[in-house]
N, C-alpha and C positions, 0 to 999 in steps of 0.2 A: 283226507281220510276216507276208505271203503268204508262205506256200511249195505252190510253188516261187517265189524270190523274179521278178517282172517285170522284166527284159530293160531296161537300161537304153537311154534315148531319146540317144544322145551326142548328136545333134545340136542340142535342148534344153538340156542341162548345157554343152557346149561354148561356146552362146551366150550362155547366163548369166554363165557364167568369164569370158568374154572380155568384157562388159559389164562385171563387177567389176572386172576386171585395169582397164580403161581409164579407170574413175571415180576409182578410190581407193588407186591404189597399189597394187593387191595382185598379187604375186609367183606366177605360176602356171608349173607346168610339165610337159610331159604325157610321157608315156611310152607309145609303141608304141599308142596312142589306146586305152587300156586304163586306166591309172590316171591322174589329174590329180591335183596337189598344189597347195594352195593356201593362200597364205603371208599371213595379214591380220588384221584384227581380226574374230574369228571370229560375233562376234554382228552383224557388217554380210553378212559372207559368207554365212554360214546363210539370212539372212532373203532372200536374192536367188536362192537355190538352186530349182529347180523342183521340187515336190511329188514324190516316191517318185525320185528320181533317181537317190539314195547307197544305194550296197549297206554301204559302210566307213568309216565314219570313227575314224582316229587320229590322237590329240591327249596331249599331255603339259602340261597344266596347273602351274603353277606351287607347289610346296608353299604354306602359308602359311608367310609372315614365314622363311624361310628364307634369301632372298637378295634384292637388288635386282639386274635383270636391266639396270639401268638402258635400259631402255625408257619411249618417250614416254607419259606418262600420258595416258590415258580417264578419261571424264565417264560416270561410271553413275549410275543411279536419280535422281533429281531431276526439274523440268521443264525441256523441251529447248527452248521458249521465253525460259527465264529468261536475263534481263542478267545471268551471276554476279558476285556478288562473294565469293571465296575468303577462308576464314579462315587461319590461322597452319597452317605443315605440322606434322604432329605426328612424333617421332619413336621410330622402337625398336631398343634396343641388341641386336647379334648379338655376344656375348662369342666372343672366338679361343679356339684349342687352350690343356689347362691347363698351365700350368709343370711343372715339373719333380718338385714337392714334391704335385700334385694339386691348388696354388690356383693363383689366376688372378696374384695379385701377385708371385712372382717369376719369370715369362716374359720371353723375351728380345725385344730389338726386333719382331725376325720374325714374333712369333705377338700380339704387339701390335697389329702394325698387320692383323694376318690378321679381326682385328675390326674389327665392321661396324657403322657409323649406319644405318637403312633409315628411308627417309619413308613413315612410315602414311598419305600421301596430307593431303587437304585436304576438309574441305566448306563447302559454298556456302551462307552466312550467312543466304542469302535462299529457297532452293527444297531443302535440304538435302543438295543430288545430294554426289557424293563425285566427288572428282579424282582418280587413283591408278592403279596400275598390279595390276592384277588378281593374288593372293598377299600384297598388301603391305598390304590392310586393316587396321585398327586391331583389330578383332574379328574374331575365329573366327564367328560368326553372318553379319558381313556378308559374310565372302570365299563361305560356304557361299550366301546367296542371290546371289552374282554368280554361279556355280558352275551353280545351279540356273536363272538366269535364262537362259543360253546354250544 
């Protein structure tokens, strides 16, 4: 990073945002033409941004395997050519709160269903990509290089 950091170009960033906003759904919203917030799949967003534009970015990433935010899955790593053809979802048990006694088998309804199926997503039989929802990787390895890829 320059310091002092370079004065950002708004007129640049603002027409890139609004290029994004118009192609892909992405949810933008400015404030007092000083901060812009921008709501999307962050590895499309990034790559549209002009060179030294962002003084800030914050972002809350998904833990892994914590929760299904049920959001529409992405298509990472694989070829972006490929016809996929998706294999079987796989899935991972999030156990609820424990009962009463410290095990899980005498909980009441409530904390029964407080547990969770999450889909570790899907990959593509053919070019290997993975279908999923970023946190919900099958592996600790892969969530860190989607992590890493953005």
């Amino acid at each position: 990073m320059r310091f002092p950091p370079r004065p950002i170009d708004w007129g640049s960033f603002t027409v890139a945002a609004e290029r994004l906003a118009a192609g892909a759904g992405i949810i933008t919203r400015s404030m007092n033409n000083l901060i812009t917030i921008l709501e999307g799949d962050s590895r499309e967003i990034l790559r549209a941004l002009p060179d030294e534009s962002v003084h800030c970015v914050v972002t809350s990433p998904p833990y892994f395997g914590l929760r299904d935010y049920k959001l529409p899955p992405l298509i990472w790593d694989g070829d972006a050519d490929c016809d996929h053809d998706w294999g079987e979802a796989g899935i991972r048990h999030k156990g609820g709160p424990q009962g009463k006694t410290g095990d899980r088998s005498d909980r009441d309804i409530s904390a029964q269903n407080a547990a969770q199926r999450i889909s570790t997503g899907r990959f593509c039989l053919k070019c290997k990509g993975w279908l999923g929802s970023l946190g919900s990787e099958p592996a600790i390895e892969l969530y860190i290089d989607h992590l890493v890829s953005i």
